[in-house]
C-alpha positions as CSV (number, residue, x, y, z in Angstrom):
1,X,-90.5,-35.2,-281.9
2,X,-93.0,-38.0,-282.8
3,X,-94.2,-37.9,-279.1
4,X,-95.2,-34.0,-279.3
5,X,-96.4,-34.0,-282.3
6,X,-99.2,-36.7,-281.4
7,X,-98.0,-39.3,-284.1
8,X,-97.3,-41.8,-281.1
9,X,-99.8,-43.0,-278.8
10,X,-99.4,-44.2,-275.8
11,X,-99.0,-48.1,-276.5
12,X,-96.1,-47.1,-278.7
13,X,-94.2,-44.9,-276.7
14,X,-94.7,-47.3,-273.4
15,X,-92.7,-50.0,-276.6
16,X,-90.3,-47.5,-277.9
17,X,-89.1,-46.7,-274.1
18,X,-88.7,-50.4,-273.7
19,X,-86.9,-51.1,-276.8
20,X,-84.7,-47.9,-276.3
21,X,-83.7,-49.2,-272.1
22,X,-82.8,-52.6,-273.8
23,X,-80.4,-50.7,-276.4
24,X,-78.9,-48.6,-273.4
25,X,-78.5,-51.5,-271.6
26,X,-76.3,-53.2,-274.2
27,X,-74.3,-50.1,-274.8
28,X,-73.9,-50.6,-271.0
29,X,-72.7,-53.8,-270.9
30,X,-72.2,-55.5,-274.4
31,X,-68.7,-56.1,-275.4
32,X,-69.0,-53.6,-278.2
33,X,-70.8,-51.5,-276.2
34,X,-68.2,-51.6,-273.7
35,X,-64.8,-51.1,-275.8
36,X,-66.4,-48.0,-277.3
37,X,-67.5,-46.5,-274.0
38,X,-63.3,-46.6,-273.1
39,X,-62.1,-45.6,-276.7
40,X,-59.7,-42.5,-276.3
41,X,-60.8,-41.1,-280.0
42,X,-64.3,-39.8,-281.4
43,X,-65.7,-43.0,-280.8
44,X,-65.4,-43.0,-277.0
45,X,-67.0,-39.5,-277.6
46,X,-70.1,-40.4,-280.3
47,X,-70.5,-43.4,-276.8
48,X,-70.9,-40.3,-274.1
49,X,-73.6,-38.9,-276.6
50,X,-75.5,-41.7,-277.2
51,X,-75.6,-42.6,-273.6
52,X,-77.0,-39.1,-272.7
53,X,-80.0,-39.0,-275.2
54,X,-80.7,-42.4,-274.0
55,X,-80.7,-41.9,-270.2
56,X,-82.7,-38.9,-270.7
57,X,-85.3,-40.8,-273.1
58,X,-85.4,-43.6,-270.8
59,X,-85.9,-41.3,-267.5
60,X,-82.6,-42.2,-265.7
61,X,-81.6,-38.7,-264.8
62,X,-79.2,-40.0,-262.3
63,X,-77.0,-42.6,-265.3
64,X,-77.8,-39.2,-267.4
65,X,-76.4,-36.7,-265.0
66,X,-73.1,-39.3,-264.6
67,X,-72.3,-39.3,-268.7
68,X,-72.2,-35.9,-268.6
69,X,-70.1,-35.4,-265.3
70,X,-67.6,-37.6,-266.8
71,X,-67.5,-36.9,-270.2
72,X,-65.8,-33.3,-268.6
73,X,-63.2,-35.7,-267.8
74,X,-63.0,-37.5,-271.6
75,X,-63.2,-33.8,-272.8
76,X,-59.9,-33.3,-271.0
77,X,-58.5,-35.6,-272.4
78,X,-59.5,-35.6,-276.4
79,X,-58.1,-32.0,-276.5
80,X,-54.6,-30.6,-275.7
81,X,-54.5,-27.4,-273.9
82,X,-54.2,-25.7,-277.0
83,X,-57.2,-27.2,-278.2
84,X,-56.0,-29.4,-280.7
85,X,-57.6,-32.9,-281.1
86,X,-55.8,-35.8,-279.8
87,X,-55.7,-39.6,-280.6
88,X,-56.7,-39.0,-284.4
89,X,-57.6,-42.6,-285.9
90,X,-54.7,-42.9,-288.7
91,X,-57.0,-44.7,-290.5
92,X,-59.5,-42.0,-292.2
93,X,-58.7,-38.5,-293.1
94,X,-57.4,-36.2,-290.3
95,X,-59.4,-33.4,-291.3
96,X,-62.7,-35.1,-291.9
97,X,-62.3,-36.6,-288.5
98,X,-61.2,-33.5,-286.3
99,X,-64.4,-31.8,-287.6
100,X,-66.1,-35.1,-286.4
101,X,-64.3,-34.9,-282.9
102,X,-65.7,-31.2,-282.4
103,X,-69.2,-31.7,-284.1
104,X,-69.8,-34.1,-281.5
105,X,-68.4,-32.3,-279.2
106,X,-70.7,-29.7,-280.0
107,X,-73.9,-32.2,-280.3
108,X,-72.8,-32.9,-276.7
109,X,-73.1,-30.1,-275.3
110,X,-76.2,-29.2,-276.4
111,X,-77.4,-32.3,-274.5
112,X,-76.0,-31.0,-271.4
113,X,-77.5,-27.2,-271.4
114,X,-80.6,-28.8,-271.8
115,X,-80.2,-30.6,-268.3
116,X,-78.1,-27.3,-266.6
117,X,-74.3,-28.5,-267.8
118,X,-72.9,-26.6,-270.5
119,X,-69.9,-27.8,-272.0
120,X,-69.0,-24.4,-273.6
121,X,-68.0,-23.6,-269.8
122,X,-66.1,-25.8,-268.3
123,X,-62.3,-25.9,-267.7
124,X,-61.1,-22.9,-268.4
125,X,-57.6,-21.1,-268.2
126,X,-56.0,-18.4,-267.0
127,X,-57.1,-16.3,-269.4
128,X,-61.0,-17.8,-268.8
129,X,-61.1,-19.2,-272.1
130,X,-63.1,-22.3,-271.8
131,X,-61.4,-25.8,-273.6
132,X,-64.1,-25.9,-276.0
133,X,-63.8,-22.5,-277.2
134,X,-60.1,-23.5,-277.8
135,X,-60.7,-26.2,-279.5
136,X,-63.2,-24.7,-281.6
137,X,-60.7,-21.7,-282.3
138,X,-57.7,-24.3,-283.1
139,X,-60.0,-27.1,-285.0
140,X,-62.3,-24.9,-287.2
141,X,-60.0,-23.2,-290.2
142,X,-61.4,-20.1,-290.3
143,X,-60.0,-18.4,-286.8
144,X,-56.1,-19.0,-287.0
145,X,-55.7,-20.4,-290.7
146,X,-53.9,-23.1,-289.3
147,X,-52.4,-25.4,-291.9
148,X,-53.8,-28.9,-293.3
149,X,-53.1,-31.8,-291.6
150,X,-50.1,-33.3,-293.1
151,X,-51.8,-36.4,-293.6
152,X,-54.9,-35.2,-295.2
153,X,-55.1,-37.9,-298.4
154,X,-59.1,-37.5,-299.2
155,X,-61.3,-34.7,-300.3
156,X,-63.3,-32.9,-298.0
157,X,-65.8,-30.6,-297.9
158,X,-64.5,-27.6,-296.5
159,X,-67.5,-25.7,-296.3
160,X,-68.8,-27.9,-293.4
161,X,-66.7,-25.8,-291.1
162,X,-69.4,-22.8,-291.7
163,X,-71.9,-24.5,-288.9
164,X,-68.9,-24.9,-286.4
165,X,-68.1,-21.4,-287.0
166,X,-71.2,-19.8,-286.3
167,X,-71.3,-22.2,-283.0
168,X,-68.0,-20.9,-281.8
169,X,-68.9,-17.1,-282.2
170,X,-72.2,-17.8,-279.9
171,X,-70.8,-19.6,-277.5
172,X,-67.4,-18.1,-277.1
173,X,-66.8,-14.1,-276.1
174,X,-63.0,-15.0,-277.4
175,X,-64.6,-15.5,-280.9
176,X,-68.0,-13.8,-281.6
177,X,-65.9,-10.5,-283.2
178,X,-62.8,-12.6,-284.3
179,X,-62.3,-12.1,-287.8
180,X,-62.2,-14.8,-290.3
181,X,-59.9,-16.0,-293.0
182,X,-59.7,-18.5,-296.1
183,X,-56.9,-20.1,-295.5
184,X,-54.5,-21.0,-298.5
185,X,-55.3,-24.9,-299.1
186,X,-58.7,-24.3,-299.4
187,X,-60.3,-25.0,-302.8
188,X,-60.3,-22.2,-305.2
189,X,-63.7,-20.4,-304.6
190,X,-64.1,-21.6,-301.6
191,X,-66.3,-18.2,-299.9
192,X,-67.3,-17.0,-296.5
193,X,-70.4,-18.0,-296.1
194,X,-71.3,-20.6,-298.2
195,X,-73.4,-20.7,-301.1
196,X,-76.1,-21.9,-299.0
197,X,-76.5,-22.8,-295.9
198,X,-77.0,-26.5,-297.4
199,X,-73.9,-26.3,-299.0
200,X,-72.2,-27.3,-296.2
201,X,-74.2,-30.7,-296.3
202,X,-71.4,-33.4,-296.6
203,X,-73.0,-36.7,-298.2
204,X,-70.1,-39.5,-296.8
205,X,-70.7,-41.9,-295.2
206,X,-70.3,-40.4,-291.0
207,X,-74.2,-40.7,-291.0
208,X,-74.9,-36.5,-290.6
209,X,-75.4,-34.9,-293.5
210,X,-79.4,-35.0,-292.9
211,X,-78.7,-32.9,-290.2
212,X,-75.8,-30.8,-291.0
213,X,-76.8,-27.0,-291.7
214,X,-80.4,-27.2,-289.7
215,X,-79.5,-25.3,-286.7
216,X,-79.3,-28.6,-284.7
C-alpha cells in the first residue's frame, strides 16, 4: 500500500524487499520458524499465510505457488469432513480459537485468488460442497446453531462471527440463501447484524482487531 501510494521511493522499497527476504528466510529455516511451519493447529496455518504474502512481496512466485499447493494439503487436515476444526490448542478458549482457525483460513484464501488458487474451491464432496464452505457452515454459529464448545471458559465476542458470515454467503452457493439463527448461548441482545459493522471489532490480544470489519 505504501508502494502505490508513492510514500516509498525507490531506495526504501529496494531495503524493505531485503529486510522482508531475510525475515522469509528465517521463517524458512529458523528453529522457530521451522516448528511452526509443521504445527498441526492455527499456528501451522497463520505459517502458510505468512509465507505467501512474503513469497509474493519478495518475487518468488515459484516458493509462493508451493505454500499455497500445500497448504490444500494442511487444509485437509485442520478440518474434518464435516468441517469441524481439528487439533484445538486446550490452552485458550475453543471458541475464540475456531474463529481464529477459519479467519485465517479465510485471509488465506484471499491470498490464493489473487495468484489463480481459490481455496473456497478445492476438495469437494459428493454433493460439490467445497471443505471450506463446510467449515464455514459448521464453525460460524449462525448456519446450524450448533452448540458452545464445552470447554468455552472466557468471554468472547460473538458478534465477530458477522464478517465470517457474510464471507460464507459469497463464496458458498450452499449458503448465500441459508437462513440464519441466534443460537441460545449467545448473550442476551445479541442481534443479526451487529450494531455496527465495528462492532464486531474484538480488542484481545490475537493482533486483528485493526482489521476486523474492513472488508479485508
Amino acid at each position: 500500500l505504501l508502494e502505490y501510494a508513492n510514500f516509498l521511493n525507490e531506495k526504501d522499497q529496494s531495503e524493505l524487499r531485503t529486510w522482508f527476504s531475510s525475515c522469509f528466510e528465517w521463517l524458512e529455516n529458523s528453529e522457530d520458524g521451522l516448528k511452526a511451519a509443521t504445527a498441526k493447529d492455527h499456528m501451522g496455518l497463520y505459517s502458510d499465510i505468512q509465507a505467501v504474502a512474503l513469497a509474493a512481496y519478495t518475487d518468488k512466485a515459484d516458493k509462493m505457488v508451493w505454500y499455497l499447493e500445500t497448504s490444500i494439503w494442511r487444509m485437509r487436515s485442520h478440518f474434518t469432513p464435516f468441517g469441524e476444526v481439528r487439533n484445538l490448542p486446550s490452552h485458550s478458549g475453543c471458541e475464540k480459537m475456531n474463529f481464529y482457525s477459519l479467519y485465517g483460513w479465510t485471509v488465506l484464501a484471499r491470498l490464493g485468488q489473487a495468484f489463480g488458487r481459490d481455496l473456497w474451491k478445492e476438495s469437494k464432496d459428493n454433493s460439490g460442497e467445497t471443505l471450506l464452505c463446510r467449515a464455514t457452515q459448521f464453525v460460524v454459529p449462525y448456519f446450524l446453531a450448533r452448540d458452545k464448545c464445552t470447554r468455552e471458559s472466557i468471554s468472547f465476542n460473538d458478534q465477530r462471527w458477522w464478517g465470517l458470515t457474510q464471507k460464507g454467503k459469497q463464496h458458498c452457493s450452499t449458503l448465500a440463501q441459508s437462513p440464519m439463527v441466534i443460537p441460545t448461548w449467545f448473550p442476551q441482545g445479541s442481534q443479526l447484524p451487529p450494531k455496527s459493522r465495528f462492532a464486531a471489532i474484538d480488542t484481545d490480544q490475537l493482533g486483528m482487531a485493526p482489521f476486523d470489519g474492513l472488508g479485508a
